[in-house]
C-alpha positions in Angstrom: 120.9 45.4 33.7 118.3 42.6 33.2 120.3 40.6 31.3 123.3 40.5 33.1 120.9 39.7 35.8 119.7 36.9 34.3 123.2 35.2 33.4 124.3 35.7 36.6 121.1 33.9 37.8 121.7 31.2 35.0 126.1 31.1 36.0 125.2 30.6 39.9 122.6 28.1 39.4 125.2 26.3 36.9 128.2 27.0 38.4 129.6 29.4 36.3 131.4 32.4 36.4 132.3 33.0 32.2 131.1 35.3 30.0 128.4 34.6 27.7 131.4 34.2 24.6 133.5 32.2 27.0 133.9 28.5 27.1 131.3 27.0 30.1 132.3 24.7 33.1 128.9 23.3 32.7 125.4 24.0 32.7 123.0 23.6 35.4 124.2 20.7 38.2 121.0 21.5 39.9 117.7 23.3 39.1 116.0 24.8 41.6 112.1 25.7 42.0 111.5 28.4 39.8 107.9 30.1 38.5 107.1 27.9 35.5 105.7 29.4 31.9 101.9 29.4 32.2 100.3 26.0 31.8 98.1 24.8 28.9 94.7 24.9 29.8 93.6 20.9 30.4 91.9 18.9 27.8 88.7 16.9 28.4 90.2 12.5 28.4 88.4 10.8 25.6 86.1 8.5 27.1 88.7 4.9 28.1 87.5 2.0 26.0 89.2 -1.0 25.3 89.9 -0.5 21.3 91.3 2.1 19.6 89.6 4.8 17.6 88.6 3.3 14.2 86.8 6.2 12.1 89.9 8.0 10.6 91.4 4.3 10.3 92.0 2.8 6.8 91.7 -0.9 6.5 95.8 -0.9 6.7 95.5 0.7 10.0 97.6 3.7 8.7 96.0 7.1 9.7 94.1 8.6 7.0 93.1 12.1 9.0 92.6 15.5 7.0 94.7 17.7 6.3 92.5 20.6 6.3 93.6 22.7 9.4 92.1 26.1 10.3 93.6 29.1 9.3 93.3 30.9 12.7 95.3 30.4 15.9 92.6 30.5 18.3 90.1 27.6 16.0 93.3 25.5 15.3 93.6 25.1 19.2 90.0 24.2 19.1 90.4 21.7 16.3 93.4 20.4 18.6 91.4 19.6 21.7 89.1 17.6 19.2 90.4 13.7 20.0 88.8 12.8 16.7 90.9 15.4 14.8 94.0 13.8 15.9 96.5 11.0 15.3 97.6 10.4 18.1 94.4 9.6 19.3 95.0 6.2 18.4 98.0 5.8 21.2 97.1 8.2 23.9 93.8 9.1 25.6 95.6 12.4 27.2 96.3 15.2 25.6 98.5 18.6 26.0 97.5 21.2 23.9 100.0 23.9 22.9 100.6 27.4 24.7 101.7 30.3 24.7 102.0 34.1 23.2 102.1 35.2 19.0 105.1 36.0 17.5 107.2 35.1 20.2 111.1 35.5 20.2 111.2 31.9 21.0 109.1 28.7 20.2 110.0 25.6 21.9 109.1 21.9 20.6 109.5 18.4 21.9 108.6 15.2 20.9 106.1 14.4 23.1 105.2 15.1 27.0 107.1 14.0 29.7 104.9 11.1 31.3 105.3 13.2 35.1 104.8 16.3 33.2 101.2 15.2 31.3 99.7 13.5 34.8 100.0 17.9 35.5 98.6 18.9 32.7 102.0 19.9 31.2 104.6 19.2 28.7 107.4 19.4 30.9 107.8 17.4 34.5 108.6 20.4 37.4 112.1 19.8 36.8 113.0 19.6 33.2 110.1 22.8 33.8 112.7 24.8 36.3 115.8 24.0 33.7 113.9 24.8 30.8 113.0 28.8 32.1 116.7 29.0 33.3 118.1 28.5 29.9 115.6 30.8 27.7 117.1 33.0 30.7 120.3 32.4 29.9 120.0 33.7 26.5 117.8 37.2 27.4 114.2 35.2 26.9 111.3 35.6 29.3 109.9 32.2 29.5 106.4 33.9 29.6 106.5 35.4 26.6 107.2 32.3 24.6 105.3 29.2 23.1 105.4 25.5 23.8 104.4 22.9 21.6 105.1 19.4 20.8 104.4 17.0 18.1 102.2 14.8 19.3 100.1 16.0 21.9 99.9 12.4 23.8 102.3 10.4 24.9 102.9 6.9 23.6 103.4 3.9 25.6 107.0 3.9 24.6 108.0 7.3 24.3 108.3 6.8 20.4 106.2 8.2 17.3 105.5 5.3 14.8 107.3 6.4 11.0 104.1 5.9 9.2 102.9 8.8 11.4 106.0 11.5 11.0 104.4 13.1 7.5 101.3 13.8 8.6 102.9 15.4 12.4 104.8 17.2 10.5 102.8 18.9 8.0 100.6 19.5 11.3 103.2 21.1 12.6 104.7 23.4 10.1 101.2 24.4 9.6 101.0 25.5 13.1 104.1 27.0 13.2 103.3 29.4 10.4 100.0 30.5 12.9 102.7 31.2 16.0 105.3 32.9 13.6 107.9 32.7 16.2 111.2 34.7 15.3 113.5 31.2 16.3 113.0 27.6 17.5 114.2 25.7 19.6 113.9 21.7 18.9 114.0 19.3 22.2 115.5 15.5 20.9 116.0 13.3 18.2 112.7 12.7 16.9 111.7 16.6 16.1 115.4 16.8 14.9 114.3 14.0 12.4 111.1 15.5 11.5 112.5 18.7 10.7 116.0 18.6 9.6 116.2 14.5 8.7 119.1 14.0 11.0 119.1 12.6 14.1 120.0 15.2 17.6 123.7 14.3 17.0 124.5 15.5 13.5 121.8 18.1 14.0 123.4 20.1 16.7 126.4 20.6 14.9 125.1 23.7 13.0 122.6 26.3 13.2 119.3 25.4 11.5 116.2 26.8 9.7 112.6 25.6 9.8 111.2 26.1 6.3 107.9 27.0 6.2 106.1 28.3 2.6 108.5 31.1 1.3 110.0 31.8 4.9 113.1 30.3 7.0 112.9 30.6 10.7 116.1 30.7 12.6 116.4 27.4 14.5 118.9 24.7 16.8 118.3 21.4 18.2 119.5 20.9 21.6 119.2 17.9 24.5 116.0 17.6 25.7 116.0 19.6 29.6 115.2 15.9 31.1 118.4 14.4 29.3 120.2 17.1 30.9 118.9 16.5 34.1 119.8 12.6 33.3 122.7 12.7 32.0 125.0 16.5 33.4 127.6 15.6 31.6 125.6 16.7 28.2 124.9 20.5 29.8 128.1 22.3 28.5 127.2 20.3 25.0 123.7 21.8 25.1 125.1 25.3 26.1 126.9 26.0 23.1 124.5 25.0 21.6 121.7 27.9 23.1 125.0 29.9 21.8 124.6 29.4 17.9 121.3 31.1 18.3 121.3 35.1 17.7 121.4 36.6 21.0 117.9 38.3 21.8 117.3 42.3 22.2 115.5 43.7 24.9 
């Protein structure tokens, strides 16, 4: 009963009155206030100066910081909230660490945070929030029992990751990834999609995906970002068949 609960909670707020195999109408024309998945507790600014951080700085400016993570959830989030630990550092003085529960059915990760989203200590603005918990909904996920994380934990002046930086985000990433263990993932935009899967959103949509990590494969899509959708509606059917190629949840 809680599930068909939740789509019908997911097909009023979208419009829709299909079954979960049918073909969608569209997704979500309007989101609507919802309780949002627990927020990341804040992280201390680094002090404003006018330069950038030099000491994990070659002389080519290319970032030269170790690779040498912790091995435990709970001192990995600690190395995280470290500015001097990270890359991206060098672009943004505020930081949103990652949160969430172990081993969760469902591990969401975005490029960055939304600008409205980080002045709240958040990845996700109120909005792309509300849309975000409606569509783990929509496919039988409590958005309280899963983890959020994004590859850089700042947000750059342009909302883009310089190339010299997506090896070392990435084996950051994977790393962290193997400490949540999540059962699938679910990758917001193009510039995870090219991290992970070297294609951009468009190709990478297509199919279902895995996340390699050591001798593991973890079930995986990449989808419109929840503020595209909110940008742009006419992508929300596109991104519902998409939450479709994932393998429906349990209770």
């Amino acid at each position: 009963m809680e599930q068909i609960e939740s789509l019908r909670d997911w097909w009023s707020l979208a419009g829709v009155d299909l079954h979960y195999d049918d073909e969608p109408a569209s997704l979500l024309t309007e989101t609507v206030p919802v309780t949002r998945p627990v927020e990341p507790k804040p992280v201390e600014n680094i002090a404003a100066t006018e330069s950038k951080p030099q000491s994990n700085l070659e002389s080519t400016g290319t970032a030269n910081f170790s690779e040498n993570y912790p091995s435990e959830h709970d001192e990995f989030l600690a190395w995280l909230s470290a500015p001097e630990n990270l890359v991206e550092a060098q672009w943004s003085q505020n930081h949103i660490l990652p949160n969430g529960v172990i081993e969760p059915e469902i591990m969401t990760i975005v490029g960055m945070p939304e600008q409205s989203g980080l002045l709240q200590n958040s990845l996700f603005s109120d909005k792309s929030g509300a849309l975000l918990v409606n569509m783990l909904k929509a496919i039988g996920c409590d958005s309280q029992k899963t983890y959020s994380a994004s590859i850089s934990l700042g947000r750059s002046f342009d909302g883009r990751i310089d190339p010299q930086y997506h090896d070392a985000l990435k084996k950051r990433v994977l790393h962290h990834i193997g400490l949540v263990r999540p059962k699938r993932i679910i990758i917001f935009g193009d510039t995870p999609s090219g991290l992970f899967f070297n294609e951009n959103l468009l190709t990478a949509r297509k199919n279902k995906q895995f996340v390699n990590h050591s001798s593991s494969k973890i079930e995986a899509i990449a989808t419109f970002h929840p503020r595209i959708l909110i940008e742009r509606p006419e992508f929300k059917a596109e991104a519902w068949r998409d939450l479709q190629l994932l393998t429906r949840i349990q209770a």
